[in-house]
Every structure is written in C-alpha cells, then in structure tokens.
N, CA and C atoms as an extended XYZ file, in Angstrom:
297
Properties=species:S:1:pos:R:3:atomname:S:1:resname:S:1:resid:I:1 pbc="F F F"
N        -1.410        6.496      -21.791 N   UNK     1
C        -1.001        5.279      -22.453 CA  UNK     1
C         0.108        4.578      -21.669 C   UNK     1
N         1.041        5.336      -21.434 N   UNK     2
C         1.874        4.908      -20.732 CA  UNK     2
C         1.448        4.172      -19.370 C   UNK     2
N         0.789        4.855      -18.458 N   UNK     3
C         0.301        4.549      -17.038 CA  UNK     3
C        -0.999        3.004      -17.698 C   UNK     3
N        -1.298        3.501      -18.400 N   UNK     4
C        -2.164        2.026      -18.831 CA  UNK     4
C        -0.877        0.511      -18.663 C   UNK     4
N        -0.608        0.996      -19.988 N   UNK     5
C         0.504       -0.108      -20.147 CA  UNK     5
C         1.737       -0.694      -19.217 C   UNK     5
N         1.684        0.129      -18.298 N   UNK     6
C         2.533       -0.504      -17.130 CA  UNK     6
C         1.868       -0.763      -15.784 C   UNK     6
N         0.742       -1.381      -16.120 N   UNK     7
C        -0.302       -1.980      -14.984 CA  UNK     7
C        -0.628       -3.397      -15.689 C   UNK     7
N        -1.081       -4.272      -14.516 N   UNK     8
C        -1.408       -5.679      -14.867 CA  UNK     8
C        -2.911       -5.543      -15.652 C   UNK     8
N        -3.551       -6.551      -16.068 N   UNK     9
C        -4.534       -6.737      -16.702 CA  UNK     9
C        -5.611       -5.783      -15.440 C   UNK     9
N        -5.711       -6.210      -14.957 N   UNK    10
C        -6.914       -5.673      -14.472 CA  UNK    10
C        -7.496       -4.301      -14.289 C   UNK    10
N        -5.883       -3.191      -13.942 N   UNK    11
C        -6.326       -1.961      -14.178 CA  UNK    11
C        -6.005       -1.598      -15.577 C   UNK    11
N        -5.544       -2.735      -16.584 N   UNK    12
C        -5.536       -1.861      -17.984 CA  UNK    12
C        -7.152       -2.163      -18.455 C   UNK    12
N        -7.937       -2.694      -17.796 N   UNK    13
C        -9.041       -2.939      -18.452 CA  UNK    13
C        -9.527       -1.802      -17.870 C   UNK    13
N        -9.621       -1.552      -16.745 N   UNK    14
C       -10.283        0.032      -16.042 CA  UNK    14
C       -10.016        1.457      -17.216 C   UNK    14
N        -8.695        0.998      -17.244 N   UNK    15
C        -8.108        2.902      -17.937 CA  UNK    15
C        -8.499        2.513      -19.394 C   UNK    15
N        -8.880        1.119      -20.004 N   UNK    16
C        -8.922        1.382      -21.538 CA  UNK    16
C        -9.489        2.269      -21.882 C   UNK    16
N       -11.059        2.998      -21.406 N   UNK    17
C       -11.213        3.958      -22.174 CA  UNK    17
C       -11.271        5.200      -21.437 C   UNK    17
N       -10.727        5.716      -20.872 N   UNK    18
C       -10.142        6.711      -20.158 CA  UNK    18
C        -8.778        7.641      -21.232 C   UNK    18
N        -9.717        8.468      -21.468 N   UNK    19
C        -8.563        9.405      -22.210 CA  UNK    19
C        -7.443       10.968      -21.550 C   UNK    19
N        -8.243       11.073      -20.620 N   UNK    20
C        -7.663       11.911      -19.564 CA  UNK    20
C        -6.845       11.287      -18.557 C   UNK    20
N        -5.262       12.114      -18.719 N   UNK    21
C        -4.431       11.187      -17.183 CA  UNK    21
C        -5.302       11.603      -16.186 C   UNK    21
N        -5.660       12.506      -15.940 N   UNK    22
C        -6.123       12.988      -14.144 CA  UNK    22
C        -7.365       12.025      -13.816 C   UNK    22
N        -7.830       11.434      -14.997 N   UNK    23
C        -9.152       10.781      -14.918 CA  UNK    23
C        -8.580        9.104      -14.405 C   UNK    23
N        -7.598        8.990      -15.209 N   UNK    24
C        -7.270        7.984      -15.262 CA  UNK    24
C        -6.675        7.511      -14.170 C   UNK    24
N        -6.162        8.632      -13.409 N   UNK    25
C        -5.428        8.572      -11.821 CA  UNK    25
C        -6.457        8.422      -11.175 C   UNK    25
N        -7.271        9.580      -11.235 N   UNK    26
C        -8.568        9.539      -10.067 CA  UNK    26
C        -9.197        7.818      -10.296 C   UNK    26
N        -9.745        7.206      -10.967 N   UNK    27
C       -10.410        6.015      -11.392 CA  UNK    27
C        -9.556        4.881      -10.043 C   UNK    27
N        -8.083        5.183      -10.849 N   UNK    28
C        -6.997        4.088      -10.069 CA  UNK    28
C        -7.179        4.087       -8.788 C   UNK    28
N        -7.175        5.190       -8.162 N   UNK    29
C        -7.150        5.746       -6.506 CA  UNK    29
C        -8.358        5.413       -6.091 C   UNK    29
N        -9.562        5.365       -6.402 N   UNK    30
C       -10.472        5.291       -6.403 CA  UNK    30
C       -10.833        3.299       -6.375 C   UNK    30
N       -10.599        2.696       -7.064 N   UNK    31
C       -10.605        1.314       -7.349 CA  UNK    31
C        -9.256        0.366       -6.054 C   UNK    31
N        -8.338        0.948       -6.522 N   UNK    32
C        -7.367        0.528       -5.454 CA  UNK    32
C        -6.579        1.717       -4.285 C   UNK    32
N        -7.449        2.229       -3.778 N   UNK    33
C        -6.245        3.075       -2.407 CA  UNK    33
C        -7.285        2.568       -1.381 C   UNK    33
N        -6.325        1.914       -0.391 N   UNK    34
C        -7.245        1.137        0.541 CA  UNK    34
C        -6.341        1.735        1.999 C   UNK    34
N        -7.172        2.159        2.840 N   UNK    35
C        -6.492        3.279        4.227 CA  UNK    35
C        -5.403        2.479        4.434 C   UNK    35
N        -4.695        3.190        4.880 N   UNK    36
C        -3.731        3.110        5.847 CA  UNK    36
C        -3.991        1.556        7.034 C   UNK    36
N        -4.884        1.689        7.705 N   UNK    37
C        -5.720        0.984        8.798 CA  UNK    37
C        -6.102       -0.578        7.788 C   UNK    37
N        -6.948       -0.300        6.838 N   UNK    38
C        -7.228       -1.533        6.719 CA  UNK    38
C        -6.375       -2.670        6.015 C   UNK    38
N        -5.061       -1.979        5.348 N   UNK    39
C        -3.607       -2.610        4.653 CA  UNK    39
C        -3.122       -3.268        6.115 C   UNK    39
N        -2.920       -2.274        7.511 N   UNK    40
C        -2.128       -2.876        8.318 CA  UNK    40
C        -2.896       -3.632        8.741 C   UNK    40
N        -4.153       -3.852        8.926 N   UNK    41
C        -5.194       -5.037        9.379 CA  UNK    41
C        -5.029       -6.382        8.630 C   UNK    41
N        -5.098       -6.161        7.361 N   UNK    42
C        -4.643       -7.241        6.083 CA  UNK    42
C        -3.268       -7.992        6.716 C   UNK    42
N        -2.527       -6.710        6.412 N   UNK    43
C        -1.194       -7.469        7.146 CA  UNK    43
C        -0.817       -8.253        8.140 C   UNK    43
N        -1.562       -7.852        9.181 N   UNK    44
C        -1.251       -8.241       10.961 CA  UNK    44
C        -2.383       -9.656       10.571 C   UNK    44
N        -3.455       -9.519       10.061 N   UNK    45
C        -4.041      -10.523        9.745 CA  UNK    45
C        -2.923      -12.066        9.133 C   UNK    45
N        -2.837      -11.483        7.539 N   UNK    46
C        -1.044      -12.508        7.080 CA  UNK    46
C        -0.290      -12.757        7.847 C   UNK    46
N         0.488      -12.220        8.565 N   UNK    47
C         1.221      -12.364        9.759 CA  UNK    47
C         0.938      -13.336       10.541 C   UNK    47
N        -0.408      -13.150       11.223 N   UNK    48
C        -0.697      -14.208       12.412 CA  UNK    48
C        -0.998      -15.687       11.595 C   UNK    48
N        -1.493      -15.379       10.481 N   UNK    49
C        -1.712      -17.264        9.792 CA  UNK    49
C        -0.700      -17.358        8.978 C   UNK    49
N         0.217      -16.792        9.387 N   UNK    50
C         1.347      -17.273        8.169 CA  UNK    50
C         2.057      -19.254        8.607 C   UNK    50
N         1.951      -19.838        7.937 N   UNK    51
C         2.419      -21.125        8.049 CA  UNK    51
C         2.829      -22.234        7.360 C   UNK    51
N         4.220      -22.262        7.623 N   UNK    52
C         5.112      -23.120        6.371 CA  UNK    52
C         4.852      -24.256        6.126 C   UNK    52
N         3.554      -24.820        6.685 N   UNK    53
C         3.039      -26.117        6.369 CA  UNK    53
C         2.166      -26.344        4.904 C   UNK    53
N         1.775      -25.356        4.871 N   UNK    54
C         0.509      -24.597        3.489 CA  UNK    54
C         1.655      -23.826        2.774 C   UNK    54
N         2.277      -23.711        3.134 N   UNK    55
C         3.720      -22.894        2.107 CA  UNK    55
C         4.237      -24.065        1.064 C   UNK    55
N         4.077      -24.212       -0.572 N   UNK    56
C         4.472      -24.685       -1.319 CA  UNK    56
C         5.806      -24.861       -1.468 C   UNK    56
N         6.404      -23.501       -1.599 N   UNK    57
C         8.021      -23.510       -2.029 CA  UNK    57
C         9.288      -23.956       -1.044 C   UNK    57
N        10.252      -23.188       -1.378 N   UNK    58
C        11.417      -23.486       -0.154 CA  UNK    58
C        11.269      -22.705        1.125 C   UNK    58
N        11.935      -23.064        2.442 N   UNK    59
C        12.041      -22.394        3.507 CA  UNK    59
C        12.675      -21.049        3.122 C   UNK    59
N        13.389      -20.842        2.081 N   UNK    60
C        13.953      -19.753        2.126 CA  UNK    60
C        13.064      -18.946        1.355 C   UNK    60
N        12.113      -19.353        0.293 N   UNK    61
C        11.213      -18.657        0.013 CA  UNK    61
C         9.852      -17.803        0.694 C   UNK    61
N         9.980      -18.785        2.205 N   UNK    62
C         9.224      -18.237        2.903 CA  UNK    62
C         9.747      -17.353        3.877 C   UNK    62
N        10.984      -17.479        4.385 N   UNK    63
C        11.467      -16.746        5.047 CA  UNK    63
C        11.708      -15.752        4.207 C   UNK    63
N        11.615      -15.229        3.173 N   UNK    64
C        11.443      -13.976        2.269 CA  UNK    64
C        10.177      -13.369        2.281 C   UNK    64
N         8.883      -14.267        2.111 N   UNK    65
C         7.724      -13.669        2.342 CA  UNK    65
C         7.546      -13.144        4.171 C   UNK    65
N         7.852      -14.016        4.964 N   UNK    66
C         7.938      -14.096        6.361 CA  UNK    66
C         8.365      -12.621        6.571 C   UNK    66
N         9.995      -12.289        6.283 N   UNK    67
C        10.838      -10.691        6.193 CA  UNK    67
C         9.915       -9.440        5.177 C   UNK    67
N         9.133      -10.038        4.547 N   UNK    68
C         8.531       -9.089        3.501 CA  UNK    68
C         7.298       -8.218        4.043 C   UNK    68
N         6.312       -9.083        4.967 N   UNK    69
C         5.103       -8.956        5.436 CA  UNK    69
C         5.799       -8.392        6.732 C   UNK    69
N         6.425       -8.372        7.778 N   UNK    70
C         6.637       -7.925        8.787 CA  UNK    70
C         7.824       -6.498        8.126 C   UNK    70
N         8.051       -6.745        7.277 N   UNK    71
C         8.888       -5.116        6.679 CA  UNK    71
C         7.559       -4.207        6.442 C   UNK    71
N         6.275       -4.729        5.729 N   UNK    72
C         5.440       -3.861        5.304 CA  UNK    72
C         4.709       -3.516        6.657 C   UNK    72
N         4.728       -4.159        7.601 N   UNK    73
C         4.001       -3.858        8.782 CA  UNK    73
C         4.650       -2.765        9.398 C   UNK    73
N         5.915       -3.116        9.830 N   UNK    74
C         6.787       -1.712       10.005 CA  UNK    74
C         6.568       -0.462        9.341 C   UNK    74
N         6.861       -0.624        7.961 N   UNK    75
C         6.284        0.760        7.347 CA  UNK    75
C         5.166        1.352        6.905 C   UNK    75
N         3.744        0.378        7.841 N   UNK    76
C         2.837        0.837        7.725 CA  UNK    76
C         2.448        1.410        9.391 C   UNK    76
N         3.702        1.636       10.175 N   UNK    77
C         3.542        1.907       11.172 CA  UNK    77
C         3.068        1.059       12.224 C   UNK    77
N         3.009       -0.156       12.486 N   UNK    78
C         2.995       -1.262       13.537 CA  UNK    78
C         4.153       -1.791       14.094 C   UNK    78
N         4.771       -1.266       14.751 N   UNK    79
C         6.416       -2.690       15.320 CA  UNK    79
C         6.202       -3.364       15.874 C   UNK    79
N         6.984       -4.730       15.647 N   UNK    80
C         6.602       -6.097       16.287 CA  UNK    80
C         8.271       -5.932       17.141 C   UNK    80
N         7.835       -6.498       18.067 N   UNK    81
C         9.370       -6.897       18.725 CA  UNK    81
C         9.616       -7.573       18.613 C   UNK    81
N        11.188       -7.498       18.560 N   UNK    82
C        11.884       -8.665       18.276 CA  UNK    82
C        11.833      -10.165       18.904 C   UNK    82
N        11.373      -10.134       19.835 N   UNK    83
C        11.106      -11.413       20.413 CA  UNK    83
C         9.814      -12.226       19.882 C   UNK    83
N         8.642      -10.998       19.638 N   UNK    84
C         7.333      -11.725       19.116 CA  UNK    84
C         7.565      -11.926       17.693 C   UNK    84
N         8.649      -11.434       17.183 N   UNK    85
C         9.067      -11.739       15.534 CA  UNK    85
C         9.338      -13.575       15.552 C   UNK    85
N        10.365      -13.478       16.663 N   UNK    86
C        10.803      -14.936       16.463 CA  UNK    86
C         9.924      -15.842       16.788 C   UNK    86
N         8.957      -15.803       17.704 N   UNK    87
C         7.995      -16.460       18.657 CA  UNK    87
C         6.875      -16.686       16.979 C   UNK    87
N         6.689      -16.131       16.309 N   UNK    88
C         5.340      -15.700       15.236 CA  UNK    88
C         6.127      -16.703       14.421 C   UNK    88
N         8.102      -16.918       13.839 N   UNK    89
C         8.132      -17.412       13.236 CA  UNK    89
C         8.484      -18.579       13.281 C   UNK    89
N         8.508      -19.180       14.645 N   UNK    90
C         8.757      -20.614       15.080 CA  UNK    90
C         7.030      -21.379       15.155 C   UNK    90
N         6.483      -20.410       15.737 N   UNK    91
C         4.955      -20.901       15.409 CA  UNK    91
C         4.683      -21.460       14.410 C   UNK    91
N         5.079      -20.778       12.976 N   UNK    92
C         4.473      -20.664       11.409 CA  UNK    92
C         5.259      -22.120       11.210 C   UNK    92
N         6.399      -22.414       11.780 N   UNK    93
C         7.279      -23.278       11.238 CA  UNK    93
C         6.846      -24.690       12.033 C   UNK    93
N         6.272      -24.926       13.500 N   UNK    94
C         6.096      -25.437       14.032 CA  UNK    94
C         4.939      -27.301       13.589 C   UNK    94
N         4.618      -26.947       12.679 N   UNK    95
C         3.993      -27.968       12.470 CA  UNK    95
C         5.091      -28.911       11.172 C   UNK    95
N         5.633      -28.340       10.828 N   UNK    96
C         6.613      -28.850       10.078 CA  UNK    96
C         8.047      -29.685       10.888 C   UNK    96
N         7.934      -28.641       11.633 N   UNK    97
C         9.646      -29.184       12.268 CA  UNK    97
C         9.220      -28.709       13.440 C   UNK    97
N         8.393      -29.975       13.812 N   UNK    98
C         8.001      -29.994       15.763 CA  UNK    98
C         9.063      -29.849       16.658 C   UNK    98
N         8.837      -29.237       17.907 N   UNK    99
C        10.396      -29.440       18.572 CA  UNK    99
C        10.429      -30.849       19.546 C   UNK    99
C-alpha cells in the first residue's frame, strides 16, 4: 500500500491489484528498469539536442536542467570534459544569443 501510494498515476495503476510486495516490486522492475546503456544513450542523446531556443522557461531554469542531465551522465558513468561541457552549452544557447 504504501509503495503503491507513493508512485505517480501510472505505476499506481500497475500495483492496484497486486497484493504481494515482492510481486509488486518484481512488476515495477520489470515495467520500468531500463540498462544501464540505454539511460546513458537517452541521456547523451538529451544532451546533444539540448537547446534554449525550444526551452520555455528562464535561462536559469535551463541551466539547471543543462547541470542536471550532464550530472546524470556522470553518474551513469560517461565524463564529458570540461571544455566539451562548455562548447555543448554555448551551442544549446547559440541560436538565442548569436555571437
């Protein structure tokens, strides 16, 4: 009940009738555990089209998503260097504020 109720709609609709936790884990893992490989693919994918032109909110909101997606890349085991960090985020910014 608990593990139900502290998930968004979509996996509380999975566990509604699931009366066993171990069942209810296995189901979850099963529906959402996606490798290692294809999260950092997702990622490096976000990364390369990231662009503050299609970005709704503030610059600083993106420079939060910008720090967020290259943090998860790191700890999914990919490092970007520091130079291709800045190079990726003058790109993203580049159609906005041409040089």
């Amino acid at each position: 009940m608990l593990l139900r109720d502290s998930c968004t709609i979509g996996p509380q609709v999975a566990l509604t009738w699931q009366t066993a936790p171990a069942a209810a884990y296995k189901l979850l893992v099963q529906q959402y555990f996606h490798s290692s490989e294809l999260l950092r693919d997702s990622l490096s994918r976000q990364y390369q089209t990231l662009n503050f032109n299609r970005y709704e909110r503030s610059l600083a909101d993106f420079n939060a998503m910008f720090n967020n997606v290259v943090a998860c890349l790191t700890l999914s085991g990919l490092n970007i260097d520091p130079v291709d960090k800045v190079n990726q985020y003058f790109k993203s910014l580049e159609t906005v504020f041409p040089s």
